[in-house]
C-alpha positions in Angstrom: 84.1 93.3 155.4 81.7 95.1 153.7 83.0 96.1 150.4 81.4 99.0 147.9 80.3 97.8 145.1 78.4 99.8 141.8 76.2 97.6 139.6 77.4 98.5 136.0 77.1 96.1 132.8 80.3 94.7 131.8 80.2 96.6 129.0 80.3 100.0 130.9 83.0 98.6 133.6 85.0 97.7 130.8 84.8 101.6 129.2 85.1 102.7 133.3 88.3 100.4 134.0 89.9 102.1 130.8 89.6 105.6 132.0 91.6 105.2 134.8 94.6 103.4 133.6 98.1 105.3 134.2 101.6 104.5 132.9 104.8 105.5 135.1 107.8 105.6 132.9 111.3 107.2 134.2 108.7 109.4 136.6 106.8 110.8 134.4 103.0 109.8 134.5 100.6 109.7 131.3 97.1 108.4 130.7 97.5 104.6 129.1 94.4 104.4 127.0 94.1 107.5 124.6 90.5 106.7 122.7 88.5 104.2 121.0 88.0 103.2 117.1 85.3 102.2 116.4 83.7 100.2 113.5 80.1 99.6 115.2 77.8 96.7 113.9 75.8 94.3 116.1 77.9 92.7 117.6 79.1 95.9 119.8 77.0 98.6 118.9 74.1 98.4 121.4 76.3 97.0 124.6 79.5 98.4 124.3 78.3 101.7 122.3 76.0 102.5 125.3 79.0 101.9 127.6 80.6 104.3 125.4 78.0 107.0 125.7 77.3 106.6 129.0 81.1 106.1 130.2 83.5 107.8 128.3 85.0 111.1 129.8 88.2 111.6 128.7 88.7 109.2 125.9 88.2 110.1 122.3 86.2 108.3 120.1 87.0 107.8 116.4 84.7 106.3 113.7 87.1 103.5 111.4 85.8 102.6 108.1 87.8 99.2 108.2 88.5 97.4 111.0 92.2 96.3 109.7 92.5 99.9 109.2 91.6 101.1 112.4 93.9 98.5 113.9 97.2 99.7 112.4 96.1 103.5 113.0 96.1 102.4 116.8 99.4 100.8 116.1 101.0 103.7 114.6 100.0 105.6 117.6 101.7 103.4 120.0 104.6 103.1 118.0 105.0 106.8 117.8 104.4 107.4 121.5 107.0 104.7 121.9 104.8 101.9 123.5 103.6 104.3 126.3 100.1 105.0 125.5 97.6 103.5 123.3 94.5 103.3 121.6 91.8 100.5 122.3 90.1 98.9 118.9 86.4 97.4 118.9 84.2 95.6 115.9 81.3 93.6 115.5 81.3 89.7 115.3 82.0 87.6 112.3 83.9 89.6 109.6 84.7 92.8 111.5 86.5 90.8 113.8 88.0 89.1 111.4 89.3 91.9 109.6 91.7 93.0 112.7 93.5 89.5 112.5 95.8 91.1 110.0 97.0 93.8 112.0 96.6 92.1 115.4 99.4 90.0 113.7 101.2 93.1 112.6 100.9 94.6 116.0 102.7 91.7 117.5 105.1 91.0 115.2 106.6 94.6 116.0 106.1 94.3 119.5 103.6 97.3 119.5 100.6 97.1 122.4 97.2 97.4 121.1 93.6 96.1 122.4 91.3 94.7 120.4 87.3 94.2 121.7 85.8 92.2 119.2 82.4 91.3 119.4 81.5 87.7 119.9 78.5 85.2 119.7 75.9 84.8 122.3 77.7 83.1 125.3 74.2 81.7 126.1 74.3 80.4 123.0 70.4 80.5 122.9 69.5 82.3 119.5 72.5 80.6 117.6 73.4 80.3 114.9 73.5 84.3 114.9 73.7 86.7 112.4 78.1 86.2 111.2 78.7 83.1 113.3 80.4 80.6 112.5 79.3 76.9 113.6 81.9 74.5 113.8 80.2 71.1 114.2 83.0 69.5 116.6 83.1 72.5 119.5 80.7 75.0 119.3 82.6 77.3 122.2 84.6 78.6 118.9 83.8 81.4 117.1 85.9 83.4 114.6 87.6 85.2 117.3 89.5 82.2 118.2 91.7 83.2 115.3 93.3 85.7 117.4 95.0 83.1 119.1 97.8 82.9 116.6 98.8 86.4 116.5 97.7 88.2 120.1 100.5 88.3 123.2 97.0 87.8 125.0 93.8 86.3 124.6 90.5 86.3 126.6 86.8 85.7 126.2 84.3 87.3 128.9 80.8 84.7 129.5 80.5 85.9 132.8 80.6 89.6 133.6 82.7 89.2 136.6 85.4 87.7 134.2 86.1 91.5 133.3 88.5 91.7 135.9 90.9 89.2 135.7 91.0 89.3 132.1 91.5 93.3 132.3 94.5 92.8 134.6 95.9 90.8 132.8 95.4 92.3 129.3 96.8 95.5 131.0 100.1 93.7 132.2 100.6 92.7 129.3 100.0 96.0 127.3 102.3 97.1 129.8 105.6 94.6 129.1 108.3 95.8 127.4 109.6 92.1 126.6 106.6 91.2 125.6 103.9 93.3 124.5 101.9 93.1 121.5 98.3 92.4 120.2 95.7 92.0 123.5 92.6 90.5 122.3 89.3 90.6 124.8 86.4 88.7 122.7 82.9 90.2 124.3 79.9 88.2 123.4 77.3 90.5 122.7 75.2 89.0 125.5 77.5 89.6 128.4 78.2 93.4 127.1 75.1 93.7 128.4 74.6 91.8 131.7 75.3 93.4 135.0 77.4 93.0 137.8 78.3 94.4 141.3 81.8 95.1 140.8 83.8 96.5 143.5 84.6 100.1 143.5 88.1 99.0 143.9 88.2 98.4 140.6 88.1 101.5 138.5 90.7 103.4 141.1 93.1 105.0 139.9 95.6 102.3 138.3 99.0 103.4 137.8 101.2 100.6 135.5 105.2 101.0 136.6 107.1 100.4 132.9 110.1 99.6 134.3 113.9 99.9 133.1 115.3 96.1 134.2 118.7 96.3 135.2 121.5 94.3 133.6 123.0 91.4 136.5 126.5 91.8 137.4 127.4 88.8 135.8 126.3 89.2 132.3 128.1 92.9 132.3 131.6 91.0 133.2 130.9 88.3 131.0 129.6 90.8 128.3 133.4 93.3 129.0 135.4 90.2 129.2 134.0 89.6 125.7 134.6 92.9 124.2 138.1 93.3 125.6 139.1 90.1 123.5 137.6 92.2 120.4 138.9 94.9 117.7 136.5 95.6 115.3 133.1 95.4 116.8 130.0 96.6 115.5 126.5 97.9 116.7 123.7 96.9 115.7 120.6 99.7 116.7 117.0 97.9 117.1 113.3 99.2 117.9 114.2 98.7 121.9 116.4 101.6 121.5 114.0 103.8 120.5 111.1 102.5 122.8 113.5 102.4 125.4 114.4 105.7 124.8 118.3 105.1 125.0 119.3 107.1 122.3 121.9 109.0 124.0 123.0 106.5 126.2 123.6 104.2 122.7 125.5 107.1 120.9 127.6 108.0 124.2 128.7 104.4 124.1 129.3 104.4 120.6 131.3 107.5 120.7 133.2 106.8 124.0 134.7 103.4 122.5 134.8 104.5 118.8 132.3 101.6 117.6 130.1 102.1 114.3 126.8 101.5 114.5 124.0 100.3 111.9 120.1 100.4 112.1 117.3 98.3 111.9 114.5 99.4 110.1 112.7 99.9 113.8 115.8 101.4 114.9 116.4 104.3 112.2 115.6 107.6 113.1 117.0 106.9 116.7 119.9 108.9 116.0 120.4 111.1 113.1 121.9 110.4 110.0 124.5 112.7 110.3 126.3 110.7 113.3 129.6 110.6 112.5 129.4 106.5 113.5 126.0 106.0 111.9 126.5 103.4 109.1 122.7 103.5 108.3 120.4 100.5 107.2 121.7 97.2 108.0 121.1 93.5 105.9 118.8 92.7 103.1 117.6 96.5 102.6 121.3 97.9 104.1 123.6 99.3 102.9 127.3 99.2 101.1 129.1 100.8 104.3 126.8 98.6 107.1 127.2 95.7 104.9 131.1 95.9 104.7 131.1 96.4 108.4 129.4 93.8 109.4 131.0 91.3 106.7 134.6 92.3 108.8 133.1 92.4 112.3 134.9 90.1 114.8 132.2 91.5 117.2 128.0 91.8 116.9 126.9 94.4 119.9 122.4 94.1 119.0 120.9 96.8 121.0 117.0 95.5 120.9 116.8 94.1 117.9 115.1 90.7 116.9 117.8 89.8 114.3 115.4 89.2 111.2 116.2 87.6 108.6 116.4 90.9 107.0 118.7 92.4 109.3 121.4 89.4 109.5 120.6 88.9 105.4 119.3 85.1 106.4 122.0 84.9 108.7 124.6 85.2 105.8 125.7 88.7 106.9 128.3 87.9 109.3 131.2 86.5 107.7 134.4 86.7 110.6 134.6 82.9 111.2 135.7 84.7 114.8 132.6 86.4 115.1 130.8 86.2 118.2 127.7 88.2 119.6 126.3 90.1 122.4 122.1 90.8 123.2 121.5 93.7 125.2 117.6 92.6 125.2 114.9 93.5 127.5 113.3 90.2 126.2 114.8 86.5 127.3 113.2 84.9 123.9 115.8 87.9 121.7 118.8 87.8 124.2 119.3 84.2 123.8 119.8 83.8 119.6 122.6 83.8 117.7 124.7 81.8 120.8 125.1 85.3 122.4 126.5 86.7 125.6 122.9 87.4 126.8 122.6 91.2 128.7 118.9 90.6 129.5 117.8 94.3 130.4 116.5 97.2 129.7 118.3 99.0 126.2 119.8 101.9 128.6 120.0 100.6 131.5 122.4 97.5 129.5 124.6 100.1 128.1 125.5 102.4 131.0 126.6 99.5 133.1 128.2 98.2 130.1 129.7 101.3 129.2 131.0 102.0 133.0 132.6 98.7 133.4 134.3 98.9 130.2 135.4 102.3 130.8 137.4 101.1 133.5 139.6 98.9 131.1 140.2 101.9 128.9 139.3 99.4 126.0 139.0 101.9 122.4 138.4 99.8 119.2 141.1 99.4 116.6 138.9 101.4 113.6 141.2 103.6 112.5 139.7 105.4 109.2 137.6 102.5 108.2 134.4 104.1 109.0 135.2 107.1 107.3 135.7 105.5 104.2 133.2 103.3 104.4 130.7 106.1 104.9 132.4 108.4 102.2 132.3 105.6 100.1 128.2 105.1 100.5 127.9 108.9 100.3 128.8 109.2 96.9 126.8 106.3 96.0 123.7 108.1 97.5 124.8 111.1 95.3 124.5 108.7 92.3 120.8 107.3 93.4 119.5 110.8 94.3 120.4 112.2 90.8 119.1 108.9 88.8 117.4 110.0 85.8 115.5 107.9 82.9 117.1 110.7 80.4 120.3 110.8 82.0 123.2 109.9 79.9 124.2 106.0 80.1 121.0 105.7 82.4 120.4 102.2 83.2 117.7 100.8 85.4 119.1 99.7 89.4 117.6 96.1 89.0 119.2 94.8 85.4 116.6 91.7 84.6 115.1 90.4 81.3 112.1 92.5 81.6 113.5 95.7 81.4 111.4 96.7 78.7 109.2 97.4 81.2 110.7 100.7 81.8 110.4 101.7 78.4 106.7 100.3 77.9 105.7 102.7 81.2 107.7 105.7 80.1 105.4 105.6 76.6 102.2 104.5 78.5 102.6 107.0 81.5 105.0 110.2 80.5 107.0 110.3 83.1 110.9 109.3 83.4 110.8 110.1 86.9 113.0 107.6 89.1 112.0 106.0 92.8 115.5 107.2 94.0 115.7 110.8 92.3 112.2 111.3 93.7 112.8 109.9 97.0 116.3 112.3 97.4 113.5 115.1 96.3 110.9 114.4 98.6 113.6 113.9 102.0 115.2 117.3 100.4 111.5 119.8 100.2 109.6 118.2 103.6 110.2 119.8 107.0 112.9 118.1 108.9 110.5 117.1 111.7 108.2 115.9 109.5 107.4 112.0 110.0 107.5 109.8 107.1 105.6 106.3 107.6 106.0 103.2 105.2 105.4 99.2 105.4 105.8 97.4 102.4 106.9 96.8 98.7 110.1 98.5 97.5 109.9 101.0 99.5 111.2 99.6 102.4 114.3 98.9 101.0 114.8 102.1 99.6 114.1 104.1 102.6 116.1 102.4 104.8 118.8 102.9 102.4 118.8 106.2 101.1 116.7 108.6 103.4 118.4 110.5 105.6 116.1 110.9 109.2 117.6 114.6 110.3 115.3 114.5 113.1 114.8 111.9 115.6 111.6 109.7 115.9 111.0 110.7 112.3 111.0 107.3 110.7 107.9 104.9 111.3 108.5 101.9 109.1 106.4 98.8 109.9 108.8 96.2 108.6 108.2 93.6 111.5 105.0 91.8 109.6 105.6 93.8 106.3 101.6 94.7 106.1 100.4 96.2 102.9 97.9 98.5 104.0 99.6 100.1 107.0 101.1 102.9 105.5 98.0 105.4 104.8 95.9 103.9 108.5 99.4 104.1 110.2 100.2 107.6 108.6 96.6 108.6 110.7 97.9 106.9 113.9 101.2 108.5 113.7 99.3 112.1 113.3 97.2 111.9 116.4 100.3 111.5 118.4 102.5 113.7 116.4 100.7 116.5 116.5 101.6 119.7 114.4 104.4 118.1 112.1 103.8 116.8 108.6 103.1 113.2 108.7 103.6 111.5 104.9 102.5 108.1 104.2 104.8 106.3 101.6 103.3 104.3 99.9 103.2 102.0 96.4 100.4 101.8 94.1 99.7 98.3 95.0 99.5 98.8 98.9 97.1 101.7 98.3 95.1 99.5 95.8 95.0 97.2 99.3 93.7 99.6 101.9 93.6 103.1 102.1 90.1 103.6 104.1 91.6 105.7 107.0 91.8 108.5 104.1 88.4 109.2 104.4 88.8 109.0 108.0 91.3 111.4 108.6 89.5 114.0 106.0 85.9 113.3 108.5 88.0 114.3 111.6 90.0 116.9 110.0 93.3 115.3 110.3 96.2 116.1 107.9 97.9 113.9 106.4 99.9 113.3 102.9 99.7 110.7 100.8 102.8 110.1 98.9 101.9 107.4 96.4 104.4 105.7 94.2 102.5 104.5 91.4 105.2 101.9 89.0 101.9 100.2 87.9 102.3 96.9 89.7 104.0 94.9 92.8 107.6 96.0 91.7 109.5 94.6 94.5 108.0 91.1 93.9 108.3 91.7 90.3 111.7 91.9 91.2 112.0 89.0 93.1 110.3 86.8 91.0 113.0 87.4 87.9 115.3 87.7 89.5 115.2 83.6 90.6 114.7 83.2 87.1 111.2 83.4 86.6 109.0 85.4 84.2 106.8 88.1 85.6 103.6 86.6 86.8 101.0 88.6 87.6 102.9 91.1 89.3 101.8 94.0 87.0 99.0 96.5 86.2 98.7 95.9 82.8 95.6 94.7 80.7 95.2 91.6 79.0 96.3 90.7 75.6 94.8 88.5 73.2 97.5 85.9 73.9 95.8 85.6 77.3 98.8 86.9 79.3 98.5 90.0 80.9 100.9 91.9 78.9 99.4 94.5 77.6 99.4 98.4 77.8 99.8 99.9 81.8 96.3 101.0 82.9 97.3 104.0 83.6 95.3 104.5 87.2 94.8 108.1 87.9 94.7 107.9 91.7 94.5 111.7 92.3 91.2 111.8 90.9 90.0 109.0 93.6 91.3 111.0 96.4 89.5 114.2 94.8 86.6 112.6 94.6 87.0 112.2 98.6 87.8 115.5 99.6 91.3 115.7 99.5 93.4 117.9 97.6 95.3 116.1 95.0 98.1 116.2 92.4 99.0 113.8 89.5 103.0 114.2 88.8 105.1 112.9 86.1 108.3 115.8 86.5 110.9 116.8 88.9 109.3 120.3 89.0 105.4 119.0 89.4 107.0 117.1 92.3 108.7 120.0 93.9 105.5 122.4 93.5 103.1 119.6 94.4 105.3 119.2 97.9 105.5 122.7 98.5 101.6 123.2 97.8 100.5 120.5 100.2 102.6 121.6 103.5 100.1 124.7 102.7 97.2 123.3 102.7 94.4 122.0 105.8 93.0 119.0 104.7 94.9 116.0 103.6 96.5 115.5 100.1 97.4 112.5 98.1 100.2 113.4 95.4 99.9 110.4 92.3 103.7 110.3 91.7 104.2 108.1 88.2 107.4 106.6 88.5 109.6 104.0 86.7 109.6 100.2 87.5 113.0 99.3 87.8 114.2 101.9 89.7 114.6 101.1 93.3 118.2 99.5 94.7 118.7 96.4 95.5 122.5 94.3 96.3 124.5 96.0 98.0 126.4 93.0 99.6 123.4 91.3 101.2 121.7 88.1 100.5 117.9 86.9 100.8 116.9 83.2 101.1 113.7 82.4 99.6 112.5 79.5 98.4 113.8 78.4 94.9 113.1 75.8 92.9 115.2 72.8 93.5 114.0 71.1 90.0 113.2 73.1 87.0 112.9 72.9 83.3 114.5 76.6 83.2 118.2 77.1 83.5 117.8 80.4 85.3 116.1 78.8 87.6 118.6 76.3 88.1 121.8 78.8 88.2 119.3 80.6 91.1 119.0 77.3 93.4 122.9 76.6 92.7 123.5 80.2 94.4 120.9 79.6 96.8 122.8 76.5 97.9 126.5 78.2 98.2 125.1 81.2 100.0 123.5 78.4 102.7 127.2 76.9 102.8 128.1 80.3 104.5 125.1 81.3 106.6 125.3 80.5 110.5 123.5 77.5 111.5 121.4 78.8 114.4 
């Protein structure tokens, strides 16, 4: 039959294709592919920047200024929109594509669906060696974009221009999984953006992608109720597939209509308010007291979409009912299937509500009787303590008790402030809007947020904790604004993270963006500090300090004034060292247009940690050090107790 056909380069079929993809989810029908960021350099500029120009109708352009920035900006997006739309990533060859390995991994690791368009060398391989490539002298079909390998869900490279449409399929099916989305990578050698095709009209209809809920089979709901009926004191556990399934209500109905306490992942929180009357808060590693208790006692583990890190079961450690057992509601087979489950392998609501009918049937309630309540009134007035933790409060004493406390009293003289991470943290959840977003990755943070901020608002709480990328927080923070639209979005972020990457700042002040930065500065990487003394270590290059004459770097705190870096940028800026610098600064910035940074000088030593988790890392089995020694013989009695899975 004679089919139409339009002769386009690849280049602009690509940019055509990605104008007309749809998502369907629950009914309602939304444009896939929002924009483009864009980091041009040869390698893209003159093939797929003229598809762009000539191409691009609907979607929105957006000019990165690093390409691992970029990257976790598009995944912030998607993780805000809940999976269901995204934003397409391109760089040159040779360094710009690697730069998006980093957060091609981080995209994957969460599960989030972004597509990368790296540049790539001549396919022709003609002119090489090219400007950035690589020459490996056993296969010379690799070029740095092979990398992407190792951390994309999918991976394709286009040498012939009629590739484009297989490889765009595909890319979009699997942008389109809930079980398995993540990182797409589409290499496009500079030669073939350019080269022409006749590719069929056909093509660049109208493509609508069905996310769909997958129902839970009959036999894993009975086998999942036979279970639970057996059980008195189950627990749930609340992952990212909650939220990106949107099952919120369906999860607290459940929880509500069979009186079970739940706990959150750090993908989970924000899901449900904090005020729940059965929300437990942050579970494992970064959990805590009430969750942790819970979960020590459970006879039962319910995971709602949750990939059971080792931060989330505490290494596996967690669980200590030797009659515990577990059941996966998962949209994934890979998560359903760990920790020796029941497996429920469907969709987050759709595994509930047949769950939750069944069971209904068998009038089963749990045996909690006022455990929960104390447990949470219990945690309650330990958040009290943490949110009024002051360096001049009477019998102050720093959250993580180590040998190098000193520290605390070497920054309060170096910096003037005796402002605390947790005081400021209860200040800053207590003077933002409600509905404002707060966005974090890595550090001490983490830890802290997940334990002690309180998310009144749903889908207020986008914490990267799958890959924990330094970095993410500010790029994300942009990301997380294009899709939020009018609320506050805050980035929260450490002093060392921002030292990493904060590129997108400039960014969001060139498109007239808002954001706030909300930068924790305890001179250093605190919550490795942490970890490295408390094995039994000393502190090894973990601070910002300068060096002494004894070689070590030991000396005074440098004493960085970040507010006058984002000034010098354009953004409206505040250096704070008080309680009542904090508050104004706060209040100051919701006012203003642009974006702000506020330089918040806090305390080492003043983040939480314990909590009745554990952490396995690797210790020292040999060492000249007795601390080091007493850490590997805990090491080896907490292993005695962890699940061997």
């Amino acid at each position: 039959f004679d089919m139409k056909t339009v002769r386009l380069t690849m280049a602009q079929a690509l940019v055509r294709f990605l104008e007309n993809q749809y998502v369907v989810f629950d009914e309602q029908e939304k444009k896939f592919v929002k924009g483009i960021f864009m980091l041009p350099g040869h390698g893209n500029v003159v093939g797929l920047g003229q598809a762009i120009e000539q191409e691009a109708k609907t979607l929105t352009v957006y000019q990165g200024k690093n390409e691992q920035g970029m990257v976790h900006a598009a995944m912030a997006f998607a993780k805000q929109k809940l999976r269901k739309q995204i934003f397409a990533c391109t760089s040159s060859v040779g360094p710009g594509s690697a730069n998006m390995i980093t957060a091609a991994a981080t995209a994957t690791a969460n599960n989030i669906p972004v597509l990368l368009l790296p540049g790539d060398v001549f396919a022709t391989r003609q002119p090489d060696p090219v400007l950035q490539q690589i020459e490996q002298t056993n296969e010379l079909s690799i070029s740095t974009n092979d990398a992407f390998k190792a951390v994309c869900r999918y991976w394709d490279r286009i040498v012939r221009p009629e590739q484009l449409m297989s490889a765009m399929i595909n890319a979009m099916r699997v942008l389109t999984d809930p079980a398995d989305t993540g990182a797409v990578c589409i290499a496009i050698p500079q030669d073939v953006q350019g080269e022409a095709y006749d590719y069929p009209e056909s093509f660049f209809a109208k493509r609508v992608h069905r996310i769909e809920r997958r129902p839970a089979a009959d036999y894993a709901v009975e086998e999942a109720v036979n279970l639970i009926l057996k059980k008195k004191k189950p627990l749930l556990i609340c992952g990212g597939g909650v939220r990106y399934s949107e099952a919120a209500k369906s999860f607290a109905a459940f929880a509500e209509m069979f009186n079970i306490p739940f706990a959150e992942t750090q993908a989970g929180k924000s899901a449900i308010e904090f005020e729940h009357a059965l929300n437990l808060g942050g579970i494992g590693v970064t959990g805590n007291s009430a969750a942790n208790e819970m979960a020590k006692n459970a006879d039962l583990i319910i995971g709602v979409g949750t990939r059971y890190t080792d931060f989330t079961t505490s290494s596996k450690w967690l669980f200590q009912n030797e009659n515990v057992d577990f059941i996966n509601i998962n949209v994934s087979e890979f998560q359903a299937y760990k920790l020796n489950a029941v497996k429920v392998i469907a969709d987050a609501k759709e595994g509930l509500e047949a769950i939750s009918a069944a069971l209904k049937n068998k009038n089963y309630i749990s045996a909690y009787t006022n455990e929960i309540k104390i447990a949470k009134d219990e945690w309650q007035k330990e958040l009290v303590r943490l949110s009024q933790t002051n360096y001049k409060n009477k019998g102050y004493r720093p959250e993580i008790a180590d040998d190098n406390v000193s520290a605390v009293k070497q920054y309060y003289k170096d910096m003037g402030s005796c402002l605390t991470q947790t005081r400021v943290l209860s200040i800053i959840n207590q003077n933002i809007a409600k509905d404002a977003v707060v966005v974090g990755s890595a550090g001490s943070l983490p830890g802290d947020m997940q334990r002690v901020w309180c998310a009144h608002e749903p889908e207020t709480y986008n914490m990267e904790y799958g890959y924990s990328c330094m970095g993410y927080e500010i790029a994300g923070s942009l990301g997380v604004k294009l899709a939020a639209g009018e609320r506050e979005v805050y980035a929260m972020v450490g002093d060392g993270s921002f030292l990493m990457l904060h590129s997108e700042l400039v960014t969001s002040l060139q498109e007239g963006i808002k954001i706030n930065v909300l930068l924790f500065d305890n001179e250093g990487f605190g919550c490795i500090n942490n970890l490295q003394v408390s094995q039994g270590n000393k502190t090894l290059a973990t601070e910002f300090r300068f060096r002494t004459k004894s070689g070590e770097l030991d000396g005074r705190f440098m004493n960085i004034d970040y507010a006058k870096c984002a000034e010098g940028y354009g953004a409206k800026s505040y250096r704070v060292t008080t309680e009542e610098e904090l508050i104004a600064a706060l209040k100051d910035a919701e006012k203003q247009s642009v974006s702000t940074l506020i330089d918040i000088k806090v305390l080492p030593k003043t983040m939480t940690s314990g909590y009745g988790s554990w952490w396995r890392v690797g210790v020292a089995e040999s060492s000249n050090k007795d601390k080091v020694k007493d850490a590997y013989a805990e090491l080896k009695e907490h292993i005695k107790k962890a699940m061997k899975y």
